[in-house]
C-alpha positions as CSV (number, residue, x, y, z in Angstrom):
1,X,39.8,78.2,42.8
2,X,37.2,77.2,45.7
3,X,38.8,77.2,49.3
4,X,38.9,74.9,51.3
5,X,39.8,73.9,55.2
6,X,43.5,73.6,55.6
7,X,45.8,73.0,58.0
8,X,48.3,78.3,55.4
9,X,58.1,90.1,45.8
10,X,59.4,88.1,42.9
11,X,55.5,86.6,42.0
12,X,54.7,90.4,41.4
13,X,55.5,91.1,38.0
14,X,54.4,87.5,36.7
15,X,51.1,87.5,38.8
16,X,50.0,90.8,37.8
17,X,50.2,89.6,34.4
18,X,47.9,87.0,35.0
19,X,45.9,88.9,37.0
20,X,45.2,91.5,34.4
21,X,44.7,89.1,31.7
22,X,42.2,86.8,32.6
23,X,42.6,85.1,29.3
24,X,45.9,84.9,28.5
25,X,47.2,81.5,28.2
26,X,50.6,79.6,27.4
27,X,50.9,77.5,24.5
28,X,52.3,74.5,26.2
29,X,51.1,72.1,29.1
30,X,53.1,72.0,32.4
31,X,55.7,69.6,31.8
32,X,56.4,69.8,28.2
33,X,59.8,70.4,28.7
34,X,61.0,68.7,31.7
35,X,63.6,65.9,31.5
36,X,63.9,63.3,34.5
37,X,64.7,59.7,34.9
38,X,61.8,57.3,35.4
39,X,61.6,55.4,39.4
40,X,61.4,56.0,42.7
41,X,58.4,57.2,44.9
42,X,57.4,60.5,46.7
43,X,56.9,59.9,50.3
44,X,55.0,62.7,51.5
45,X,53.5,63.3,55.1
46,X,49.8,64.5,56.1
47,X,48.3,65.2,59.2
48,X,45.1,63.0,58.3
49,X,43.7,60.9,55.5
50,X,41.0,61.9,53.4
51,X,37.6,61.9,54.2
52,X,35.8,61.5,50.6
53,X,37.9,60.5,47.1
54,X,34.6,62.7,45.3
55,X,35.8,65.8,44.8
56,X,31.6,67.5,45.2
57,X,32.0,66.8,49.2
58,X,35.4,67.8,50.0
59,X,35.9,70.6,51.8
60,X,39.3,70.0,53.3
61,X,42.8,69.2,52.2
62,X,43.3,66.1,53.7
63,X,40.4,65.0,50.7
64,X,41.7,67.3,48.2
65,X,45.3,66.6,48.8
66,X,43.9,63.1,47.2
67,X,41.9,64.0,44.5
68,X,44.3,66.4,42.8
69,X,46.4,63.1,42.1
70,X,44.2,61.6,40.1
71,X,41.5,64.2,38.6
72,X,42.2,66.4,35.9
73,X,41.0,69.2,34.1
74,X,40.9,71.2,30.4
75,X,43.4,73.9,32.2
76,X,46.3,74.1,35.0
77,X,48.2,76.6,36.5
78,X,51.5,76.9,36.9
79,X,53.0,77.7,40.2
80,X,53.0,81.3,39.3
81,X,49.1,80.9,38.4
82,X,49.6,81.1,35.0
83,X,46.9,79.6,32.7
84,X,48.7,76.4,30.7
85,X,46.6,73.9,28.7
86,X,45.8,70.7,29.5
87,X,42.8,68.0,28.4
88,X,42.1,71.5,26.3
89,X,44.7,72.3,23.9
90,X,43.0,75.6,22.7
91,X,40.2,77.4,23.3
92,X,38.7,80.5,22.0
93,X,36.1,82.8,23.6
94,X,33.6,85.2,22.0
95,X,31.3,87.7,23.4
96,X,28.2,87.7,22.1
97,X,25.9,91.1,21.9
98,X,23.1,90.1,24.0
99,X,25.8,89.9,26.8
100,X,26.3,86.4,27.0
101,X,29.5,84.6,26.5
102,X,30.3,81.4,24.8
103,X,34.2,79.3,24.7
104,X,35.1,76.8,22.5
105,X,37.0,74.1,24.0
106,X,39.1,72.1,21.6
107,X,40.1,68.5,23.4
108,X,43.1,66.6,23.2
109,X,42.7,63.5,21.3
110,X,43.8,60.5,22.4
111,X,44.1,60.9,26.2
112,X,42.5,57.5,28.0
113,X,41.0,57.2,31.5
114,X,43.1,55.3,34.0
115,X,41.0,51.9,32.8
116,X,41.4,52.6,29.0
117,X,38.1,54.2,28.3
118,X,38.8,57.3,26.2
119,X,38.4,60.4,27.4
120,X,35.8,62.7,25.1
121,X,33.8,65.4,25.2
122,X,30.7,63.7,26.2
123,X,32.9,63.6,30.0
124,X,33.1,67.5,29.8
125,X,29.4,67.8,29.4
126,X,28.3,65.6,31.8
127,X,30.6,67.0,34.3
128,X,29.6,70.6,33.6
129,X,26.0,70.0,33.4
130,X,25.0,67.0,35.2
131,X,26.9,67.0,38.3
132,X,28.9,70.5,39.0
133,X,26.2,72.6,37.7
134,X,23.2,70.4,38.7
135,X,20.6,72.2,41.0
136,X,19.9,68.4,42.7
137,X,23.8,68.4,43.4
138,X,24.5,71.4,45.4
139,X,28.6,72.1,45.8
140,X,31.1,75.0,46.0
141,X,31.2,75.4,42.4
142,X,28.0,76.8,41.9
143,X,29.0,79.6,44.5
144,X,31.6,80.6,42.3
145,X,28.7,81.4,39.4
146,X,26.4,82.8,41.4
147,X,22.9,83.1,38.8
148,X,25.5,82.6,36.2
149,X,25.8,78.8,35.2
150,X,27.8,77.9,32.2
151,X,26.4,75.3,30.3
152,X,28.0,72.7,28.2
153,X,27.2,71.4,24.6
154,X,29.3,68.8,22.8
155,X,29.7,70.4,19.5
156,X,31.5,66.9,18.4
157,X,33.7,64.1,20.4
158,X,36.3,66.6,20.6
159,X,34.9,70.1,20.9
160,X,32.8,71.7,23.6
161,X,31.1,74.9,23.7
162,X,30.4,76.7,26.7
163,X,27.7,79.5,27.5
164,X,27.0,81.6,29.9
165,X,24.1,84.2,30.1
166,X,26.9,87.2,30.9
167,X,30.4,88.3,31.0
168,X,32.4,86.1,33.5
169,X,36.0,87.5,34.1
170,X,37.2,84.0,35.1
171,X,35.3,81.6,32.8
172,X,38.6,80.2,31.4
173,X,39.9,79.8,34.5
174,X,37.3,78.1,36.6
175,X,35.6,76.3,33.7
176,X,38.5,75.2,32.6
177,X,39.6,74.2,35.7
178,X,36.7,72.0,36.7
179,X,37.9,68.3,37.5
180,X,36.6,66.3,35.0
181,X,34.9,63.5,36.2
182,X,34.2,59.4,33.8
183,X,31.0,59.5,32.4
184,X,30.6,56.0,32.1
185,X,30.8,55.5,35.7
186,X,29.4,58.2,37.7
187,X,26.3,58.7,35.8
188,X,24.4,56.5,37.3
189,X,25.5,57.6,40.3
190,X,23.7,60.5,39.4
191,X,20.6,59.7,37.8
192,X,20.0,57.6,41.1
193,X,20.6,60.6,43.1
194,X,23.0,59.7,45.3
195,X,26.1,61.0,43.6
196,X,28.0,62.1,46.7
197,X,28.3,58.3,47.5
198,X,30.3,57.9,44.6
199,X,33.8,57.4,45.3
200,X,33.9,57.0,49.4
201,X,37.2,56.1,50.3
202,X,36.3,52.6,50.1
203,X,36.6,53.0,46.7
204,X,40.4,52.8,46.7
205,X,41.2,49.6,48.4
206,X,38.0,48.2,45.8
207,X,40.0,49.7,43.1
208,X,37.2,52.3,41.9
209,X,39.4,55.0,41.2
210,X,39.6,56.2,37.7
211,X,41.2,59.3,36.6
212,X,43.4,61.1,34.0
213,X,46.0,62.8,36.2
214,X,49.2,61.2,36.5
215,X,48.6,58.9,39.8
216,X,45.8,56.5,41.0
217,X,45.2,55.8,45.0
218,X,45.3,52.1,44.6
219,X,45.5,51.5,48.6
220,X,44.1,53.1,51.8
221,X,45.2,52.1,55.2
222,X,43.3,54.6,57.8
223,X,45.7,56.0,60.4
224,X,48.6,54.5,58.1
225,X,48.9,55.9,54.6
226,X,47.5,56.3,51.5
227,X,49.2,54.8,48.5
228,X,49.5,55.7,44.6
229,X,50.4,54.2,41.4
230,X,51.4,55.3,38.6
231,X,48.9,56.0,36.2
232,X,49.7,53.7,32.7
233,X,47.4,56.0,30.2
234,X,48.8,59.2,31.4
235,X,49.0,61.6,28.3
236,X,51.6,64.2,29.2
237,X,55.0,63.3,27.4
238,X,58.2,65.5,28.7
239,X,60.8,67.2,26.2
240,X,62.3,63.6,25.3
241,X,59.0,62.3,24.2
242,X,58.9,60.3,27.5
243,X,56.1,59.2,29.0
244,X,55.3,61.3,32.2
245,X,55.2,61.2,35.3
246,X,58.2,60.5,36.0
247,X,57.9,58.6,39.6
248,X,56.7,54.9,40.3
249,X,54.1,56.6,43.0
250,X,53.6,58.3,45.6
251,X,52.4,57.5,49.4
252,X,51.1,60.0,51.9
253,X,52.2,58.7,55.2
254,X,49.7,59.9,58.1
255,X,51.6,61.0,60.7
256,X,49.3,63.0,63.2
257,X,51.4,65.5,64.6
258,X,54.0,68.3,63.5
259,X,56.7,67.1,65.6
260,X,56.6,63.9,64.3
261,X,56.4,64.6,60.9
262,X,59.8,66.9,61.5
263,X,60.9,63.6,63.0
264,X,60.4,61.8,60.0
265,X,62.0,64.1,57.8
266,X,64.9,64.0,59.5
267,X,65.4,60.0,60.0
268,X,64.7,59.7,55.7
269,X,61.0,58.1,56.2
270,X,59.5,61.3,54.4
271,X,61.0,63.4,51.5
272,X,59.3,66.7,52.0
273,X,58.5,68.8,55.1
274,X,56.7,72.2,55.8
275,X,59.0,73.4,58.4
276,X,57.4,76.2,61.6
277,X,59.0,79.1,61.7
278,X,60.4,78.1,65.3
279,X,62.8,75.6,63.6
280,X,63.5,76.6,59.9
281,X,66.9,78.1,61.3
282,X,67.7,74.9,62.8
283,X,66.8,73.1,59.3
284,X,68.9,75.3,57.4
285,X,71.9,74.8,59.3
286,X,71.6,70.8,59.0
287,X,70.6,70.9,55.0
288,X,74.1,70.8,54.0
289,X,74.8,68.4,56.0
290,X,71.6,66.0,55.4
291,X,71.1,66.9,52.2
292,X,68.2,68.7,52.4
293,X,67.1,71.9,50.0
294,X,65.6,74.2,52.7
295,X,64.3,77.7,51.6
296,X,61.7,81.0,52.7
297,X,59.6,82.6,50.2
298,X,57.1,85.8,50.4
299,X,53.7,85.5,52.6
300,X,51.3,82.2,52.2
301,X,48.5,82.7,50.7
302,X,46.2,80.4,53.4
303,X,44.9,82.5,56.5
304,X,44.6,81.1,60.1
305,X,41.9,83.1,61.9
306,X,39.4,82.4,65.0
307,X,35.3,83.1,64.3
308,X,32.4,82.8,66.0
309,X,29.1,80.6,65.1
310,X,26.4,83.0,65.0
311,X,24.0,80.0,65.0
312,X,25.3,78.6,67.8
313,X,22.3,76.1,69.8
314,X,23.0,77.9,72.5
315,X,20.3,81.7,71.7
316,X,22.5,83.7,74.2
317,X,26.1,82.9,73.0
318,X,24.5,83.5,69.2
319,X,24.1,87.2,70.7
320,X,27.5,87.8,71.7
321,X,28.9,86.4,68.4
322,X,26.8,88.6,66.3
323,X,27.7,91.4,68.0
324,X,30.6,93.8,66.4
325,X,31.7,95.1,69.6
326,X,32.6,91.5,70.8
327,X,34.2,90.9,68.0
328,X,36.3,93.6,67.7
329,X,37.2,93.2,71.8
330,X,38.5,89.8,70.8
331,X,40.6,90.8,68.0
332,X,42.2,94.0,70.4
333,X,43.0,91.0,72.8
334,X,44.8,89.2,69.9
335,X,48.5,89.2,70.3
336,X,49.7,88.6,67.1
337,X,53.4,89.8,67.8
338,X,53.7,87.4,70.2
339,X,52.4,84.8,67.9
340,X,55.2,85.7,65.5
341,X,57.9,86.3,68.4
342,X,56.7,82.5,70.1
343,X,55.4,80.1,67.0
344,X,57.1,81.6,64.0
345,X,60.6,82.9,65.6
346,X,60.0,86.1,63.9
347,X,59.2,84.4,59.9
348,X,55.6,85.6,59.7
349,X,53.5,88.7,58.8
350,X,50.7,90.4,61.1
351,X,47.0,89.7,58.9
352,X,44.1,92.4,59.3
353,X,42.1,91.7,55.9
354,X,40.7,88.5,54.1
355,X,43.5,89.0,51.1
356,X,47.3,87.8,51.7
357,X,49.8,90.2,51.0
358,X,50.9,87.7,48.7
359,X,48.2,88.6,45.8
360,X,49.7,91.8,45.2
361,X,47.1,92.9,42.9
362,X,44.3,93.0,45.3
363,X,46.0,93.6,48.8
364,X,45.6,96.9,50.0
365,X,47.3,98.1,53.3
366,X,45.2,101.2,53.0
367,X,41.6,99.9,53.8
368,X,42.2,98.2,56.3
369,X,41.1,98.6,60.3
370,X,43.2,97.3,62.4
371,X,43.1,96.3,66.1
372,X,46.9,96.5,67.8
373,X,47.1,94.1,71.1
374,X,45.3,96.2,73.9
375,X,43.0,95.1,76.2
376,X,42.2,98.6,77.7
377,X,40.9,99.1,74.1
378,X,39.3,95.7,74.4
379,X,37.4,96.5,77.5
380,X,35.8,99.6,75.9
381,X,34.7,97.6,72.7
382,X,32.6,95.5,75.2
383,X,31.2,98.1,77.1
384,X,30.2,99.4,74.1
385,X,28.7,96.4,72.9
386,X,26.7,96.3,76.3
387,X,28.9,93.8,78.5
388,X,29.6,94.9,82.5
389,X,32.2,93.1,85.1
390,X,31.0,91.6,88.3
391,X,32.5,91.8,91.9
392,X,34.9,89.4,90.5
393,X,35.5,90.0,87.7
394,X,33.5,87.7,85.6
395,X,32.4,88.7,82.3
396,X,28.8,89.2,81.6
397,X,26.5,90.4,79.3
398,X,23.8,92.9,79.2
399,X,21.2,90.6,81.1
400,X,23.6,88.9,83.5
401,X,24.6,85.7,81.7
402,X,28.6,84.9,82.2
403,X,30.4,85.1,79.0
404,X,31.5,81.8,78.8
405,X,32.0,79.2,75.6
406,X,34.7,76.6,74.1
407,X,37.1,77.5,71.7
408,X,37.9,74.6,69.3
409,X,41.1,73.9,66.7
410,X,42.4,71.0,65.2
411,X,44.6,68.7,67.6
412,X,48.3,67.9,65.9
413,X,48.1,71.9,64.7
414,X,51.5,73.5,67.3
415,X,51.3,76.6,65.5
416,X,46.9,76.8,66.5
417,X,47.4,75.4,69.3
418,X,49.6,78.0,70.4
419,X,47.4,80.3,69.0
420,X,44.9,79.0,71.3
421,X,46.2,79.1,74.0
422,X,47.3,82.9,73.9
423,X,44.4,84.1,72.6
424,X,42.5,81.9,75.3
425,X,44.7,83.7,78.1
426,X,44.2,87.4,77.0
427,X,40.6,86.5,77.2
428,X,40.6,85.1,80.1
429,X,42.0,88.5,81.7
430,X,38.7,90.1,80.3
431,X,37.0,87.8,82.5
432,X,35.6,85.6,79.6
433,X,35.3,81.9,81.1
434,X,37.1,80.3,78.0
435,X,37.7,76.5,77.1
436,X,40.3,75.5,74.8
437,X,39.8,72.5,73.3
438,X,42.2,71.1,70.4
439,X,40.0,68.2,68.5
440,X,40.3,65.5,65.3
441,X,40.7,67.5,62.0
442,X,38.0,65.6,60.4
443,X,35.6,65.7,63.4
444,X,35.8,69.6,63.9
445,X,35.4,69.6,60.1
446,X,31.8,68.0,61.1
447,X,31.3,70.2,63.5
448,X,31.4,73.1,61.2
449,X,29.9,72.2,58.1
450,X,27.5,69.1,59.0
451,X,25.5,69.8,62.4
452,X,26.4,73.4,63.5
453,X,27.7,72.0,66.9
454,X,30.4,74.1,67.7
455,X,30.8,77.8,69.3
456,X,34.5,79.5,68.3
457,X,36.8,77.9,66.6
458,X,40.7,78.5,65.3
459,X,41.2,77.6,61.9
460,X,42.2,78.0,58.5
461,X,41.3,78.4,54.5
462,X,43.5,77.7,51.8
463,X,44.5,80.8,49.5
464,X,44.5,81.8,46.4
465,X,46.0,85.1,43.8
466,X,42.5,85.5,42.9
467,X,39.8,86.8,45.8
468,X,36.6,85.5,43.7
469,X,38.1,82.2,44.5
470,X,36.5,82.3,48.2
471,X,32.8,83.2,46.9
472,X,32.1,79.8,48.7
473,X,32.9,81.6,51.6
474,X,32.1,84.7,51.5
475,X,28.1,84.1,49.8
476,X,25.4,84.8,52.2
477,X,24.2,81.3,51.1
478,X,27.9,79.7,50.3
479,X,28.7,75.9,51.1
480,X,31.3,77.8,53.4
481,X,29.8,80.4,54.7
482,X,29.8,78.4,58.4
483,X,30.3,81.0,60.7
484,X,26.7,82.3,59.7
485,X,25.3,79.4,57.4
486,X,21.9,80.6,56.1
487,X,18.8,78.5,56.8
488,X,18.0,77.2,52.8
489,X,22.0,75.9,52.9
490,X,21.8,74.0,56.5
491,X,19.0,72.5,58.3
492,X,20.5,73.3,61.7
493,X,19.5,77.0,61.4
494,X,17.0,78.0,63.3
495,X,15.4,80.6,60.3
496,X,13.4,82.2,62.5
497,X,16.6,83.5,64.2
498,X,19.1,84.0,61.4
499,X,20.5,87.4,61.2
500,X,22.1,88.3,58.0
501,X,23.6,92.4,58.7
502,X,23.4,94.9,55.4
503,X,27.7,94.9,55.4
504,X,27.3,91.1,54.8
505,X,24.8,91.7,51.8
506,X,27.1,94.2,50.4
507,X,30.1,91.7,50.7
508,X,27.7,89.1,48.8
509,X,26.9,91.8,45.9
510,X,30.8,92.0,45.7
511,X,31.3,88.7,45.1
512,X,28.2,88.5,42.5
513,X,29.0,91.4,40.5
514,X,32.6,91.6,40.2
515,X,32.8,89.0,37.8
516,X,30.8,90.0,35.6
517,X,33.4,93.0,35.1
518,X,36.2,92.7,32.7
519,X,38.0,96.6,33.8
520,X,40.4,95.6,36.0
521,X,40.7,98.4,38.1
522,X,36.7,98.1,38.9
523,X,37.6,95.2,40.3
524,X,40.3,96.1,42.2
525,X,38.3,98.7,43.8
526,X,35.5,96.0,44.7
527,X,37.8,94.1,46.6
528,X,39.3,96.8,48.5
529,X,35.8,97.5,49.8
530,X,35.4,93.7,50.6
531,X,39.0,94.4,52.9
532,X,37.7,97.2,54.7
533,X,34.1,95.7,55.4
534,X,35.9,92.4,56.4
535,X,38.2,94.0,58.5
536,X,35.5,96.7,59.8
537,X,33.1,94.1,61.1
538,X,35.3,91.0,61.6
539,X,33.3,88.1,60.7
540,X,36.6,86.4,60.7
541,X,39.1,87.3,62.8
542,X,42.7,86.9,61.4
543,X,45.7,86.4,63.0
544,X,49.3,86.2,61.4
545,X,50.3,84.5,58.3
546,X,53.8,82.7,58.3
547,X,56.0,83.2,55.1
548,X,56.1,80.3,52.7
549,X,58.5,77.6,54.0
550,X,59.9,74.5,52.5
551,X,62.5,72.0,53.1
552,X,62.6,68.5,51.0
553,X,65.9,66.0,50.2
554,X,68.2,66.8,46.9
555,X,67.1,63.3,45.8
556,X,64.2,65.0,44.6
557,X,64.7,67.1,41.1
558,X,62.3,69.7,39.1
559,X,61.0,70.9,42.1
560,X,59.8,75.1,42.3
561,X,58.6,76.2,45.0
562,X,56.3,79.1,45.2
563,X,53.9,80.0,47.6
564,X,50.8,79.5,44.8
565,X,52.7,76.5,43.6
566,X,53.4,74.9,46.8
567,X,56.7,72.5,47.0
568,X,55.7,70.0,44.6
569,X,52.2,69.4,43.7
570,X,52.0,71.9,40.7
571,X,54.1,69.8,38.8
572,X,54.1,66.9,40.1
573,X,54.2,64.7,37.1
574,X,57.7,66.0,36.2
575,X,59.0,65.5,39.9
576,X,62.0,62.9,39.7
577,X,63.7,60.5,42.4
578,X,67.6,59.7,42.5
579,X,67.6,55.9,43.1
């Protein structure tokens, strides 16, 4: 699926499967043969609240983390990213000889919004076409299709076709997983044009929320925590015939730091915690004792990397951070062993390419360049790239100007923090005047994706099995391409001085073409090009990926953690509370 801002060698057998069928399916919806026991409720913590309920604007997980509660979609995956149904119970696709491709979604009858409105096909199509797929509504989505929109057609209340002009290798997947979004109130929304005012975080307290997943945000108290209910026209029934989900609700309790959130965890305020690598050994020897399920899987799938703005206001810094030389001097002076050694305590991988070693299919050691921790090697790369030294040292660039800017991460982050602050000393010892300067999640989220104000930054994206899930990123003119935004997407670029190189363009036709591919291998060998050029040219720069961590209390039951799947959310309608 899209990516978005976050704050992250069993799976091979399983993942491959899905990988190389992009059409299989399972016959059953997730949760259709759990048991539980109904009561209790989830306390969860986040670092921030949510910016936007609407799922078009979000593009970080403190907004997601809120929308998947409530929104739903024809498909889910399983937290082995396996295709299940869901408001579809079938579907059958069919390739057509002029190339184009149509599917057949057959709906579930009977499913109900949150406010008793039933749920038809009518919501499919006017999701599809009227706000995903709307050229007046411009989002991630449409990234993901490229010149390849599918478009929807209600063939009666309960049936929808789909059609696309060619061969898309995930149609199922990302069609079928498009949030669905209630007809009856969000169309005028759109036919006034102002859609992406539609469900603003002040429509939870108002008690605007409607949705068909399991839970409703019914109260938001900023700084403080945002509450759900239960929601009473959920349609999933477990093995028992019992009405899921299972729990009374769930509340995500802000809590603006790491440390306190482990604090939390500890005293019983919070059920579930992400532990650091520097204290998962502690964890693990209190679990017993607390009562806590503590565990360590394979390598995330989220990546924490630094980048550069190449439209930086400032002309002469945009120079620097278009230059490959820089670039590569920056990621010789990373010291990503250190980063394990210091803010993982060893449980984390080196990264060099955009795929995790976790999608197996894809990742390929191989291709990569890497850049090993040496700032002798560092000091060439900027000579090449046309930097000199003054009598003392100070960094400059070809006509004299001190190589000087601010890097930026998200305050409350320890792990990018202490990324910061070692990359921020090794370039300091290259005579590069650096500024580290941790800020608000939601205000560097700003920064990058709303005015352009910003000049390096530490941050991350979440994951995915599947690569063509960051074509939101990795377009020339994605809603996420913010380290070089291109001048038709944001008005802050200057399009007299945007600079688009032909390695980028090739990346672009990667993610435009691939899909359109149904021979696996092809596509294999697309997106080991797409490593090497990434990790050839360093747009983004990575660092290290910690392996997937988890700690939550034994109260909680039916919980699988996976790295794809996360702790709980996959299933979250079958997670159950001992009273």
């Amino acid at each position: 699926m899209r990516k978005f801002f976050g704050v992250f060698v069993l799976i091979l057998a399983i993942t491959m499967f899905a990988e190389l069928s992009p059409f299989a399916q399972f016959e059953t919806y997730i949760g259709a043969d759990a048991t539980g026991q109904y009561g209790g409720v989830l306390v969860v913590p986040t670092l921030s609240g949510p910016r936007t309920c609407n799922d078009v604007v979000a593009q970080e997980t403190s907004s997601r983390d809120v929308i998947v509660r409530f929104m739903a979609s024809m498909i889910e995956l399983d937290n082995y990213a396996r295709i299940h149904p869901a408001l579809a119970e079938s579907w059958e696709l069919k390739q057509n000889e002029d190339g184009s491709m149509e599917i057949i979604w057959h709906l579930r009858k009977g499913v109900k919004w949150s406010d008793g409105t039933p749920f038809t096909a009518d919501d499919v199509v006017f999701t599809i076409n009227d706000v995903y797929f709307n050229p007046d509504i411009p989002n991630d989505m449409q990234d993901l299709f490229a010149d390849n929109w599918p478009v929807a057609e209600k063939i009666d209340d309960y049936t929808v076709k789909t059609t696309l002009k060619e061969t898309y290798r995930l149609a199922v997947r990302y069609i079928g997983g498009i949030p669905i979004f209630p007809k009856h109130l969000a169309e005028p929304y759109v036919k006034e044009g102002k859609f992406k005012e539609f469900w603003t975080v002040d429509a939870i307290n108002k008690g605007e929320i409607v949705g068909l997943g399991p839970f409703i945000p019914v109260e938001y108290v900023p700084d403080q925590y945002v509450r759900f209910e239960r929601n009473p026209y959920y349609w999933k029934y477990d093995k028992d015939g019992k009405q899921l989900p299972y729990l009374d609700g769930i509340i995500f309790k802000i809590i603006p730091t790491q440390d306190a959130q482990r604090l939390a965890f500890e005293n019983g305020e919070v059920d579930v915690y992400g532990p650091r690598g520097t204290e998962y050994a502690e964890l693990k020897a209190m679990a017993q004792e607390k009562g806590w399920v503590v565990g360590v899987g394979g390598p995330n799938f989220g990546t924490t990397f630094i980048t550069f703005n190449w439209n930086a206001p400032d002309p002469v810094k945009r120079k620097w951070f278009r230059n490959d030389f820089f670039r590569r001097a920056v990621a010789y002076a990373i010291d990503k062993q250190s980063m394990i050694d210091t803010l993982y305590n060893g449980l984390a991988v080196e990264q060099w390419g955009p795929i995790s070693q976790a999608a197996t299919v894809y990742y390929d050691e191989s291709v990569l360049r890497k850049y090993p921790y040496n700032l002798d090697l560092a000091r060439t790369m900027l000579k090449l790239g046309g930097f000199k030294w003054d009598e003392n040292g100070q960094l400059l660039d070809s006509e004299g100007n001190p190589v000087k800017f601010i890097i930026m991460t998200n305050a409350g982050n320890q792990v990018r923090e202490g990324m910061g602050n070692i990359i921020t000393e090794s370039l300091k010892k290259l005579g590069m005047d650096v500024t580290f300067a941790p800020i608000d999640f939601n205000t560097l989220v700003q920064k990058l994706v709303v005015n352009g104000d910003w000049e390096a930054v530490i941050i991350g994206l979440t994951g995915s099995d599947e690569p063509q899930g960051g074509a939101n990123v990795w377009r020339i003119k994605g809603s996420l391409h913010f380290w070089n935004y291109h001048p038709e997407v944001k008005e802050f670029v200057d399009p007299n001085d945007y600079y688009s190189p032909d390695w980028e363009k090739e990346i672009d036709r990667i993610f435009e073409e691939n899909v359109k591919i149904l021979d696996q291998q092809k596509v294999v060998d697309m997106f080991r090009e797409f490593q090497r050029l990434v990790s050839e040219h360093l747009p983004l720069i990575y660092t290290t990926q910690q392996l997937y961590l988890y700690a939550y209390s034994k109260k909680l039951h039916n919980l699988e953690p996976t790295a794809f799947g996360g702790m709980w959310g996959w299933n979250q309608d079958c997670v159950w509370k001992e009273q």
